[in-house]
C-alpha positions in Angstrom: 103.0 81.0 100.2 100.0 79.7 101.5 97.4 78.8 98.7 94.2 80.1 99.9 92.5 78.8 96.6 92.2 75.4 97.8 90.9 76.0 100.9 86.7 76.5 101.3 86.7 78.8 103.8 83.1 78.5 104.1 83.5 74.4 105.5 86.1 76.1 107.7 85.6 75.6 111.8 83.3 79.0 113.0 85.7 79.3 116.1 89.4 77.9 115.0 92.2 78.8 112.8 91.8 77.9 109.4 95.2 77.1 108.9 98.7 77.2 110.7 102.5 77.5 109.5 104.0 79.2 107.1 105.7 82.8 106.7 104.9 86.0 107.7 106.2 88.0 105.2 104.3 90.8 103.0 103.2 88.6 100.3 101.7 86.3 102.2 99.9 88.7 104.4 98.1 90.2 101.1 97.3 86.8 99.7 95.3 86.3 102.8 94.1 89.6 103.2 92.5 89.3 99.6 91.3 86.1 100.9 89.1 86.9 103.8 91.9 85.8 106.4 94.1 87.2 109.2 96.8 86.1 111.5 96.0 86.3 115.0 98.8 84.2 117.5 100.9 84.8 120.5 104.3 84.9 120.9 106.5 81.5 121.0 103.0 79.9 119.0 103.0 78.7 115.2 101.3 81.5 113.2 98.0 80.8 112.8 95.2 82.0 110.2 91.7 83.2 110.9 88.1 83.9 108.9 85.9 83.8 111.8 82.2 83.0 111.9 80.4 85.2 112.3 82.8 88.1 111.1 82.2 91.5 112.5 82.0 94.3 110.2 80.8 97.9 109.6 79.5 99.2 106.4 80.6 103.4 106.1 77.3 104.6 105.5 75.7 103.0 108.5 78.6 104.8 111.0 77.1 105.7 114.1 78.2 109.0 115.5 76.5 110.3 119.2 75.4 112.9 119.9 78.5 113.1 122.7 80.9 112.0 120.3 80.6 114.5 118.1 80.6 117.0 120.8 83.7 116.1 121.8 84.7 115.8 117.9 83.9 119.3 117.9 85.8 120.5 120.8 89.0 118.2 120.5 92.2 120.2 119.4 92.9 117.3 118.0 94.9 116.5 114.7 94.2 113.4 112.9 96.9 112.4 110.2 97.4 109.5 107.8 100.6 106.9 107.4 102.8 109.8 109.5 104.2 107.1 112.0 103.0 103.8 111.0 105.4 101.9 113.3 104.4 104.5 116.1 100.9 103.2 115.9 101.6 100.0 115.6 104.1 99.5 118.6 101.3 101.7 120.6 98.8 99.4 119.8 101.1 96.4 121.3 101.9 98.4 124.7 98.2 99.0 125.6 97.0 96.6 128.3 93.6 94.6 127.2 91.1 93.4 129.7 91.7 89.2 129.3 94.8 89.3 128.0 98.3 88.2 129.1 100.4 90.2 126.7 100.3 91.3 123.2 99.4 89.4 120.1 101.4 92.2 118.0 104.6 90.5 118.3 107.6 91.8 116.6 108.2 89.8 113.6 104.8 90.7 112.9 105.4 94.3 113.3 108.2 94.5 110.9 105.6 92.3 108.5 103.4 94.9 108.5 106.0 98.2 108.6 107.2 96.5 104.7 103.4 96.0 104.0 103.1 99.7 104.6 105.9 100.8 102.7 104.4 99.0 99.9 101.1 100.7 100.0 98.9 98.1 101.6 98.6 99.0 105.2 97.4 102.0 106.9 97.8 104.3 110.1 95.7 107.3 111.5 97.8 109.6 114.2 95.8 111.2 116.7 97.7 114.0 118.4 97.7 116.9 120.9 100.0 119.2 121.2 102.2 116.9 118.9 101.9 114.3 120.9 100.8 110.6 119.7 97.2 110.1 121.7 95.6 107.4 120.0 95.2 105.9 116.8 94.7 102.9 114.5 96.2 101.0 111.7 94.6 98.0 108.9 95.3 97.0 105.7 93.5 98.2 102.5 92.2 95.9 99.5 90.3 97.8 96.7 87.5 99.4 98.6 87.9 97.0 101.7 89.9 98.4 105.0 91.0 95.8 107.2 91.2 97.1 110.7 93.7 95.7 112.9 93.9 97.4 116.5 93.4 100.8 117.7 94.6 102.5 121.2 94.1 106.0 123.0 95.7 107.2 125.7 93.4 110.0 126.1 89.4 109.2 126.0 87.5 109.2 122.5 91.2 109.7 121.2 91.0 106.8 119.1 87.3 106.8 118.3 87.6 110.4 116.9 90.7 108.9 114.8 88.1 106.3 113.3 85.0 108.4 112.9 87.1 110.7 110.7 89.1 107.9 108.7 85.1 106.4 108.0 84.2 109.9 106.4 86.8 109.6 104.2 86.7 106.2 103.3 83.1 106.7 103.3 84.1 110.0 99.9 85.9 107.5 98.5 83.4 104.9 97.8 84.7 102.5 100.1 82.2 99.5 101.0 83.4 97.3 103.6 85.0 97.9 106.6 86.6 94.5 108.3 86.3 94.5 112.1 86.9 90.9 112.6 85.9 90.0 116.0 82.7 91.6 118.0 83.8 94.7 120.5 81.6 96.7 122.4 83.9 99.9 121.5 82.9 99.0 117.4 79.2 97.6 117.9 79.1 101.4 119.1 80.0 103.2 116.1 77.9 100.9 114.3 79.2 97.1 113.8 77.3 93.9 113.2 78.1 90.5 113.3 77.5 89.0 109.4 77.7 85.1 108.2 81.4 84.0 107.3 79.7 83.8 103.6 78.2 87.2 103.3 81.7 88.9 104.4 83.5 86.9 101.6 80.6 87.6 98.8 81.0 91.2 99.7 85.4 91.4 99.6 85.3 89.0 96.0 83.1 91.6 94.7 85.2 95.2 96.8 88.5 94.0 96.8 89.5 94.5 93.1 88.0 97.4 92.5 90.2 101.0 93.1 88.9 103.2 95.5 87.9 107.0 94.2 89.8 109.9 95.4 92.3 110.0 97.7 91.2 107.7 100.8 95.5 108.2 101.6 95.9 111.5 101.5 96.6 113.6 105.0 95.2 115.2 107.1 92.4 114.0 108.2 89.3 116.7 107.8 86.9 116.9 110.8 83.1 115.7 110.4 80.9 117.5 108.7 
């Protein structure tokens, strides 16, 4: 297991990985989790560990909502679940095409990494459906009152932006303080991400990610906005 204590992430280089190597099994994925890091790699490449700077994130109070999107929040016959098809999500994730990529960075060892983190209780889907069918969705880990977000994809538009506005309400009951959106996207700057100093993200998850969340933030369905 990597030993994130002797590394100071804070001396770490803003735009390279912090580390490389080692295994990507479950325990190691929460040990970096809890320490601010993520693995982000191709296939065929070492595994390799980020804390970027600056590190994109979205506090739950400060969720932005338009005025369209909740229109179409309203209208959607859509049903929003929790940890129903983890793998489902996660192997949708991998199969939606991304503007500047060459392939998919959710490999498959790393999918079975993360299938055991979820049947341990760390990691996290929402299921968006119509009709039964899978539409969109998301998955991340959770650490105390932190959630990790790792990918989302809709096939359907707003699919996967109604999945997220709904999972923030909850996590939002439940006293949650810190949601982890790594890297800048326009599609999260939207709902209300900002770009915070390397330091600031890792003052806020020392102080979030020991402390239980209140409620049920796990507990399906998900309940429209109110």
């Amino acid at each position: 297991m990597l030993d994130w204590d002797t590394v100071d992430l804070n001396k770490a280089p803003k735009g390279s990985p912090v580390a490389r190597g080692g295994i990507l099994n479950p325990a190691n994925l929460l040990s970096a989790y809890r320490a601010g890091v993520f693995p982000w790699y191709s296939e065929g490449q070492p595994i390799q560990w980020w804390c970027p700077h600056p590190r994109f994130v979205l506090l739950p109070e400060s969720l932005k909502v338009s005025q369209s999107l909740r229109k179409t929040e309203r209208k959607a016959h859509w049903e929003t679940t929790i940890n129903q098809d983890f793998e489902g999500v996660m192997r949708a994730c991998a199969a939606v095409p991304r503007p500047g990529q060459d392939g998919t960075w959710i490999t498959e060892a790393m999918i079975q990494s993360y299938v055991e983190l979820h049947r341990q209780g760390h990691a996290h889907s929402v299921e968006v459906r119509r009709g039964g069918k899978l539409v969109g969705g998301l998955y991340g880990v959770s650490i105390g009152r932190v959630f990790c977000g790792e990918s989302m994809f809709h096939h359907e538009p707003d699919a996967s932006k109604v999945g997220f506005v709904r999972l923030m309400q909850r996590l939002r009951s439940c006293d949650f303080g810190l949601i982890d959106c790594q890297v800048p996207t326009e599609h999260l700057a939207s709902l209300g991400a900002v770009a915070v100093t390397r330091s600031d993200f890792l003052s806020a998850l020392m102080a979030l990610r020991d402390v239980k969340p209140k409620g049920l933030p796990w507990a399906s369905p998900l309940s429209p906005l109110t």
